[in-house]
N, C-alpha and C positions, 0 to 999 in steps of 0.2 A: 549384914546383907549378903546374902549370896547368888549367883545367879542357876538357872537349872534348864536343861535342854527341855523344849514344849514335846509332851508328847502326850497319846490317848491318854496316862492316866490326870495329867492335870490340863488338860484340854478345855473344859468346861468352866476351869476358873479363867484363860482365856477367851472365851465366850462371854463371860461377864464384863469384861472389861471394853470388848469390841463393842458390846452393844451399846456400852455409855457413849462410844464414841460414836455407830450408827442413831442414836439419840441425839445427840450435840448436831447433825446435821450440818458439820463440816469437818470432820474426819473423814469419811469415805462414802465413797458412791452408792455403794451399799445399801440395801434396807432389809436384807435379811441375813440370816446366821447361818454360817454355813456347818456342815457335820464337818467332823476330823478328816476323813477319805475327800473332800472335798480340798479344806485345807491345805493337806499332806502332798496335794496332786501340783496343788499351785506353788507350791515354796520350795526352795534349795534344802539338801539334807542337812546343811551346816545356816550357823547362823538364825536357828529356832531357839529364842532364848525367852526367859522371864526371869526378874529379880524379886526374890522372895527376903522379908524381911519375919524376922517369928513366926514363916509358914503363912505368910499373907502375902499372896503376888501383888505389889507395887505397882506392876508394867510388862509388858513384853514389847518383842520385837522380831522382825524375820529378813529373809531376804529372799529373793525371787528372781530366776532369769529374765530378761527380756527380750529376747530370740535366742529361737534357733540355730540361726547359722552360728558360724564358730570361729566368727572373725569379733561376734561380742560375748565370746566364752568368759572374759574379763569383766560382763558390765551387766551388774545386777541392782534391782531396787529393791529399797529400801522401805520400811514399815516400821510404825514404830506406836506403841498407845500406854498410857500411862490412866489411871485410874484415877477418877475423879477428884476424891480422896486424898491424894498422893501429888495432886499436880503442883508445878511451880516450885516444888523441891530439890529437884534436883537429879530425879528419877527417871526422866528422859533423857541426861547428857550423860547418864550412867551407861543406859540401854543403847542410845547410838554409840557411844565411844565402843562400846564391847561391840558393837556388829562392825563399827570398823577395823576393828581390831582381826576379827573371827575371817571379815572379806579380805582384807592383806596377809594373815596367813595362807589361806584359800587360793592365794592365785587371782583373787576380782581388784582390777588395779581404778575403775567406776562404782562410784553408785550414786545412782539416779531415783528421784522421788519426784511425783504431783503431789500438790497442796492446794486445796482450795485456799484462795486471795484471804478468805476471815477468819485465816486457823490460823491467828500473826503469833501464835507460841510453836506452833510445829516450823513456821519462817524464819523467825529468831532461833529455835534451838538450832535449826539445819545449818543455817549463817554462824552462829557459835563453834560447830564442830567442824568447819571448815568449806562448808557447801558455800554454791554462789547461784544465782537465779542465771539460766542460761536461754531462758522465754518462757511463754507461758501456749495454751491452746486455750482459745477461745471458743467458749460455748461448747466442750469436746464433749460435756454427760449434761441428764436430767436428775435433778433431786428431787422427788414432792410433782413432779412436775416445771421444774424452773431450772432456767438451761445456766451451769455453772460453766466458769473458765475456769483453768488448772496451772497452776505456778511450778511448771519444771527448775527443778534445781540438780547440781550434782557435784560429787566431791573426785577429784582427781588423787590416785595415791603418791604419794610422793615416797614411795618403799616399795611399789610393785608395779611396772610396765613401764619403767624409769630409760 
């Protein structure tokens, strides 16, 4: 297994994998796919990753500011989706352990993720790699039309903003 920075030319098997999870209708808020330029606008330059096993991406992962100001230059979230296929393997404590990795070299000493309440393997993974539930927003988005709550969690680094 090796992992490889997401970029335009394997972006599309990215795509594939988002959608099983805008499919699953508790990965993300989502319901549509966004192009690369989209993507590229929302996420940090560092921390675009996917683990390819035999040229078959497994998973990816990213990470993304969460303001502006520059007092949470430190504190980014986290994303994380793993392929159908592939789940319960092992291949998401892969994909977040290297994005915590990738955000403590980086200088990010946070990282903060929502979770829909019924995605209890993205709650369990996040709890596994060190995250802890810090609340949750209630009724914050619509899916399908039906208003979800969102389980904030987030991992403090114990190697950068010490």
């Amino acid at each position: 297994m090796k992992f490889e920075h997401i970029n335009e030319d394997n972006f599309n098997l990215v795509l594939n994998i988002y959608k099983a999870g805008i499919a699953s209708g508790k990965a993300t808020f989502e319901t549509e796919m966004p192009n690369f330029i989209k993507w590229d606008n929302a996420h940090l330059a560092v921390g675009r990753i996917a683990l390819f096993d035999n040229n078959i991406m497994l998973g990816c992962g990213a990470l993304s500011k969460v303001s502006n100001r520059s007092v949470y230059k430190g504190v980014a979230e986290n994303s994380v989706y793993v392929s159908p296929s592939h789940q319960g393997v092992g291949v998401g404590s892969k994909i977040l352990k290297k994005l915590i990795e990738i955000s403590e070299i980086n200088g990010i000493w946070t990282l903060q993720c929502g979770i829909m309440p019924e995605n209890s393997a993205s709650i369990h993974l996040h709890k596994k790699c060190g995250f802890r539930e810090i609340g949750y927003r209630e009724k914050i988005g619509q899916r399908n039309g039906v208003w979800k709550d969102n389980i904030i969690m987030e991992r403090r680094s114990k190697k950068i903003g010490i």
